[in-house]
Phi, psi and omega in degrees: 000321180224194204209178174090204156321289188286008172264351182287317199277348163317293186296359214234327199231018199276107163231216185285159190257157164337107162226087175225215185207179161293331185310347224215032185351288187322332211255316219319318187218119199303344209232183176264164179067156186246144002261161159268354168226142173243105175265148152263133175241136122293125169250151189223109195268162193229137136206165188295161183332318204288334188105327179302151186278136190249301217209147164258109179273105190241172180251144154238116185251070183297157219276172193316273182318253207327316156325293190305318195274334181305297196300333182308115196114324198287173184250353177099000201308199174284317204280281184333296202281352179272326160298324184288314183261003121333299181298320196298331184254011153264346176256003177270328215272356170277306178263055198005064149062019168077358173262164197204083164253153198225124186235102184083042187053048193219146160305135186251106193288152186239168153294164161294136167293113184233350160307017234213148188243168174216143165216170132274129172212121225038072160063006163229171210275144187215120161224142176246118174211142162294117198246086179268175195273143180278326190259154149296148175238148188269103158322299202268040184230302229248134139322062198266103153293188157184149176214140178234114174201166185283100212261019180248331187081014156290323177262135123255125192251113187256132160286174187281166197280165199021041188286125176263116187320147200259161132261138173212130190130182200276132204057024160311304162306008187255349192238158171220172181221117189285139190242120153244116177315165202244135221190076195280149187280142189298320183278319158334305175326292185295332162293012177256329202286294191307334194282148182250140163348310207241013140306148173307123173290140165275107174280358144268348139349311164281347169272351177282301165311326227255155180261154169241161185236127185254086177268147185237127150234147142275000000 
């Protein structure tokens, strides 16, 4: 699924995957070392006539196994997998859907998800939603990052390799968005290795992981 960087640090923390769901975080993994699930992302910056950043559109593509036990029971119709990424994004919405956007280095408080679809595709799990921003923010005024990770490091969530961040909205072509990879210290690593299902969660861990997004508008 990915390459790189990220299949070195993939391979460094690989252990048995997960069999929970997101409702049940804590429960998530039977075995030692982090992480237990792997999404692949796309990401999608939204913005308004004005040209302002609104909303972060993301894709999430989970990884086989964590499908397979999420879906389980399930009937695969549409109205099922959709009830299914409702609860996940209800339970998510505490922990602002795992996103971290930041304008002038300052935190950017976010909204409910109220956008989102679900599917299976090729035998894995896909969900698509949109996390918008309470305020817009102006790319070409403001320093806008954004990062989506798990701060704890039960997920890791990557982009897919050579993935290039999308725009949509008014003055898309002017902007782009740089993925800078994550460059976790040989002792993160080994805390990562070391930590177990039934440790106290490190809420700091998962940004030490995590890739970040550099949006440039002109």
């Amino acid at each position: 699924m990915v390459g790189g960087l990220k299949a070195v640090i993939r391979t460094l923390v690989t252990l048995l995957l997960a069999t929970s769901n997101l409702a049940a975080m804590a429960n998530w993994a039977p075995t030692a070392a982090h992480p237990h699930v792997w999404i692949d992302l796309r990401g999608t910056v939204v913005l308004d006539a004005k040209g302002q950043v609104t909303a972060i559109e993301q894709e999430w593509l989970f990884d086989p196994f964590y499908t397979i036990f999420a879906t389980e029971g399930l009937s695969g119709a549409e109205d099922a997998l959709t009830s299914l990424a409702r609860e996940n994004l209800g339970n998510l919405r505490s922990h602002d859907y795992f996103t971290e956007v930041r304008a002038d280095g300052a935190k950017a408080p976010l909204g409910t998800v109220s956008v989102f679809e679900s599917e299976l595709r090729g035998g894995r799990l896909w969900m698509r939603f949109v996390v918008p921003l309470v305020t817009a923010i102006d790319p070409t005024k403001r320093v806008l990052t954004y990062a989506v990770f798990d701060p704890t490091y039960y997920i890791e969530i990557l982009h897919l390799e050579d993935y290039v961040v999308a725009f949509r909205g008014a003055g898309a072509s002017d902007c782009s968005g740089y993925i800078v990879p994550p460059s976790p210290s040989t002792e993160a690593v080994m805390l990562a290795q070391a930590m177990d299902r039934d440790a106290a969660p490190d809420n700091m861990l998962g940004g030490i992981f995590a890739e970040r997004v550099e949006v440039s508008c002109r």
